[in-house]
C-alpha positions in Angstrom: 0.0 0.0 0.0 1.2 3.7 -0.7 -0.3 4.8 3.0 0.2 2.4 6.3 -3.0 1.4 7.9 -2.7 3.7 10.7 -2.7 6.4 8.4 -5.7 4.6 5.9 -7.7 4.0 9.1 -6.4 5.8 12.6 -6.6 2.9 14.4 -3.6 0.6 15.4 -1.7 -2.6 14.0 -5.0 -4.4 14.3 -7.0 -3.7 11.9 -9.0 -6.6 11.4 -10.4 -6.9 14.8 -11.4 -3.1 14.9 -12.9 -2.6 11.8 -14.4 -5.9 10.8 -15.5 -6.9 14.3 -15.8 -3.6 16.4 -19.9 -2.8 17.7 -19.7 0.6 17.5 -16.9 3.2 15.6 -16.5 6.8 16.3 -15.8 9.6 13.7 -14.5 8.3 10.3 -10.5 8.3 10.8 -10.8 9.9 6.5 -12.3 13.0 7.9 -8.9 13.7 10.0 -6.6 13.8 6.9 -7.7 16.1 4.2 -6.2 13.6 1.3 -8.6 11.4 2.4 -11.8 13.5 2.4 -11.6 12.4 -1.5 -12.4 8.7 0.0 -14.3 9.3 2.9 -17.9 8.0 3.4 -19.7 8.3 6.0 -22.0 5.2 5.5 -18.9 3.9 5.3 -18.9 2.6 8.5 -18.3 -1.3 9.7 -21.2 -3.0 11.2 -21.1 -5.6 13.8 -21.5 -9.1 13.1 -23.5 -9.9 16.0 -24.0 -13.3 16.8 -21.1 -14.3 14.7 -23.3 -15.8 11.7 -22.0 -12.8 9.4 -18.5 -14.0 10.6 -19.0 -17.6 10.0 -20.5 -17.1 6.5 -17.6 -14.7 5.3 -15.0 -17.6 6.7 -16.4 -20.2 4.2 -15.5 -17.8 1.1 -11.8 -18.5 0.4 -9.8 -15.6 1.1 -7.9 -15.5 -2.9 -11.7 -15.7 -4.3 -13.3 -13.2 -2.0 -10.3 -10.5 -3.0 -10.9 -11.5 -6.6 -14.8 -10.9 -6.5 -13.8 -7.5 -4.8 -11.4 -6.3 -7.5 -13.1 -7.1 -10.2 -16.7 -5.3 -8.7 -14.4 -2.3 -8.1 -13.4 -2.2 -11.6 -17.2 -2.2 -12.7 -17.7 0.6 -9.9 -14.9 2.6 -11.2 -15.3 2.5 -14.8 -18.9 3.2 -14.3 -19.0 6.1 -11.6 -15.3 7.1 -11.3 -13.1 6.8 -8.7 -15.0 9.3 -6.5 -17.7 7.0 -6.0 -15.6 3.5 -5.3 -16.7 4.1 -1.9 -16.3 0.6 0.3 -19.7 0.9 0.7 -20.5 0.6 -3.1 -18.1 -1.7 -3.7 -19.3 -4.0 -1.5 -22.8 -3.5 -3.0 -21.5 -4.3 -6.6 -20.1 -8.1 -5.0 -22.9 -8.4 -3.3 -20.8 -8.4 0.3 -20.8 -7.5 3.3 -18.3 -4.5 4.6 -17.2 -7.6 6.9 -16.5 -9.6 4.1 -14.3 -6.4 2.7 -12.4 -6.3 5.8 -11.5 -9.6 6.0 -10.3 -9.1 2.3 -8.5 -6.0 2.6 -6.9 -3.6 5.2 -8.1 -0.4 3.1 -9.7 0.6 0.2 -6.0 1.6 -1.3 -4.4 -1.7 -0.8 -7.8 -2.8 -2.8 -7.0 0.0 -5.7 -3.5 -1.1 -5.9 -4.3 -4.9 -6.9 -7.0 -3.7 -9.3 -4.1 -1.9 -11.2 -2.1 -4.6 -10.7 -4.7 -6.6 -12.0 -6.0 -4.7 -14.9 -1.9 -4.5 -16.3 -1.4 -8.2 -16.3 -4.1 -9.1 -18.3 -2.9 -6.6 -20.6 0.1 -8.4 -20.8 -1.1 -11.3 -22.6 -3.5 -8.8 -25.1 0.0 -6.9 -25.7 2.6 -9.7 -26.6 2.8 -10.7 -30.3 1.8 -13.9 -31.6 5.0 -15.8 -33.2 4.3 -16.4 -36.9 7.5 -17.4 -38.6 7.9 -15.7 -41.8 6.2 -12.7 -41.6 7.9 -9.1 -41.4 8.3 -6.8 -38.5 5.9 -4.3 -40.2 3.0 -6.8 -40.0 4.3 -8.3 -36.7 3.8 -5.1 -35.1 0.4 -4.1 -36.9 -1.0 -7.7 -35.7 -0.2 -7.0 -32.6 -1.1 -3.5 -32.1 -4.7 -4.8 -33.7 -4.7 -7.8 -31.0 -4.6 -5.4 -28.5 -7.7 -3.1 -30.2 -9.5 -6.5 -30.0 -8.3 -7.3 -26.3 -10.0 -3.2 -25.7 -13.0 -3.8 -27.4 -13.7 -7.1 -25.9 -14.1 -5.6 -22.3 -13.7 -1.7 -22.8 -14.2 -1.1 -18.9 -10.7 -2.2 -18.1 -9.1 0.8 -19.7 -11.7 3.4 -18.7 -11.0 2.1 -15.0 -7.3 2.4 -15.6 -7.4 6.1 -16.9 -9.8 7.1 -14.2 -7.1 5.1 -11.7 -4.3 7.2 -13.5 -6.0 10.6 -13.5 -6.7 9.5 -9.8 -3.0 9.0 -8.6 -1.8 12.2 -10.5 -4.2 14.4 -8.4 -3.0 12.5 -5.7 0.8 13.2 -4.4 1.3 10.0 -2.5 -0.3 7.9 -5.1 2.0 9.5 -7.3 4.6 6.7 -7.4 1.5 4.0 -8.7 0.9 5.9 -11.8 4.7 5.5 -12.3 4.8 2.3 -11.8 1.8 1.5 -14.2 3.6 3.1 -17.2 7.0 1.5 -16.4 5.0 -1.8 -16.5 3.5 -0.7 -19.9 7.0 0.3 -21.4 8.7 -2.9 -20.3 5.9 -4.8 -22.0 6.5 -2.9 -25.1 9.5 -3.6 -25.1 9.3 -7.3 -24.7 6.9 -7.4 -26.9 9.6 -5.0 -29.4 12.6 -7.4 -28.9 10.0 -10.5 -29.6 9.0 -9.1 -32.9 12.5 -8.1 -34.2 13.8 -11.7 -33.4 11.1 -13.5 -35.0 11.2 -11.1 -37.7 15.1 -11.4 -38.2 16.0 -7.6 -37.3 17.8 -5.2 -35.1 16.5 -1.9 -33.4 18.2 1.3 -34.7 17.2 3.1 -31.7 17.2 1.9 -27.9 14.8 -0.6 -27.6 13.0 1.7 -24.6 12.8 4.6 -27.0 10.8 2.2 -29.9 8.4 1.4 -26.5 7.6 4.8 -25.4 6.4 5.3 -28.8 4.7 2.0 -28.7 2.8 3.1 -25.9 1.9 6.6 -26.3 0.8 4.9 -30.0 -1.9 2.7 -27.9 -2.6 5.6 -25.0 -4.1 7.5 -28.2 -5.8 4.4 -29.8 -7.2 3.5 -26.8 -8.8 6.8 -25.6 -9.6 7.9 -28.8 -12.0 4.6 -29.6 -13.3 4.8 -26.4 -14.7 8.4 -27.4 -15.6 7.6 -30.9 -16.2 3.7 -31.5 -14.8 3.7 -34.8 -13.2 0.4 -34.9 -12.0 1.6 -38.9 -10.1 4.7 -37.8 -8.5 2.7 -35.0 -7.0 0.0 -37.3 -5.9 3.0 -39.2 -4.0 4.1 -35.8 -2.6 0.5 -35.7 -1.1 0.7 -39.3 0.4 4.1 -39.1 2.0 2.9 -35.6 3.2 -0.2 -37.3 4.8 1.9 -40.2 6.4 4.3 -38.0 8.4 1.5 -35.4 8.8 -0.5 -38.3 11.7 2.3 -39.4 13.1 2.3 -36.4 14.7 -0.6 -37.4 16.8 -3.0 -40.1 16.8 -6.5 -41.4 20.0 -8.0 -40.1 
């Protein structure tokens, strides 16, 4: 997480007990931090679980499948509403959870937002890396799979719209900062693998630094990808792909 618990929450090292379990909690510990106040709800408030049936019923979820059914209802949240309104409260609605369930998931709503980015990029990974077709050029390497990732981004559109509103989120935040970094270092060093992959199959070498070819890579997609997401027209988005394709393909030489 970018913030420790005490700071998420203003309680101490056990955060478990006091937020999933407590009866009764006082002012929301957001409201004492201004950088919070972005986050804070005030129905945001853990419940008791009484009797201990809520607790018993959370226990039978696996813990890996209960943080998987939050991340991916957060994504739907966020790439619905926006970040402003991925309160725990409606994330929990969108699972169809309890905030106990939550609690016993996460430690705070940020440590939730970091895995959904974490998430989000992986699966990009596998839209992003070329398909190995021996025989074929780089041009067409690199227009096949630019296109495969315009597929990957039409199939399930609400995975990019969450990941700019998670990016335009961590800008306006200073100490989430560092996680907007991180997301585009991830981005350029799967560009680049995916770079270096092409020119082998493809029999050629990089006339620029191989980073250099992915920063264009990736501001080529940043524009595909928010421009279709505006317009839907899948025709001037494969145009995109084949001017990106023509332009990296110069950046480099048979061997």
């Amino acid at each position: 997480m970018g913030v420790d618990d005490q700071q998420v929450h203003g309680v101490g090292s056990d955060v478990e007990d006091t937020e999933a379990h407590a009866p009764s909690v006082a002012v929301p510990a957001c409201t004492t931090r201004p950088f919070r106040a972005y986050w804070c709800d005030w129905d945001d408030r853990p419940t008791s679980v009484g009797d201990g049936v809520e607790r018993s019923r959370v226990a039978r979820i696996p813990a890996p499948e209960r943080r998987a059914a939050l991340i991916e209802a957060a994504l739907r949240v966020v790439s619905r509403h926006g970040i402003s309104q991925a309160t725990t409260r409606a994330i929990v609605a969108e699972a169809d959870m309890s905030l106990a369930s939550f609690h016993y998931a996460f430690d705070s709503r940020d440590e939730l937002i970091d895995e959904l980015i974490a998430t989000v990029v992986a699966r990009e990974q596998a839209a992003v890396m070329p398909e190995v077709v021996p025989g074929q050029g780089l041009r067409d390497i690199l227009e096949a799979g630019i296109l495969r990732y315009f597929e990957h981004l039409k199939a399930d559109p609400e995975h990019e719209q969450a990941m700019l509103e998670l990016t335009q989120y961590a800008l306006r935040s200073p100490e989430r900062h560092p996680l907007a970094l991180a997301q585009y270092a991830r981005y350029v060093e799967l560009a680049e693998r995916s770079l270096e992959l092409a020119a082998n199959v493809a029999d050629a070498a990089w006339r620029v630094p191989v980073s250099q070819a992915a920063r264009v890579l990736v501001a080529f997609t940043d524009g595909l990808t928010l421009t279709w997401l505006v317009e839907r027209d899948d025709d001037a988005a494969r145009a995109v792909a084949a001017a990106a394709a023509d332009a990296l393909s110069r950046m480099a030489d048979p061997r």
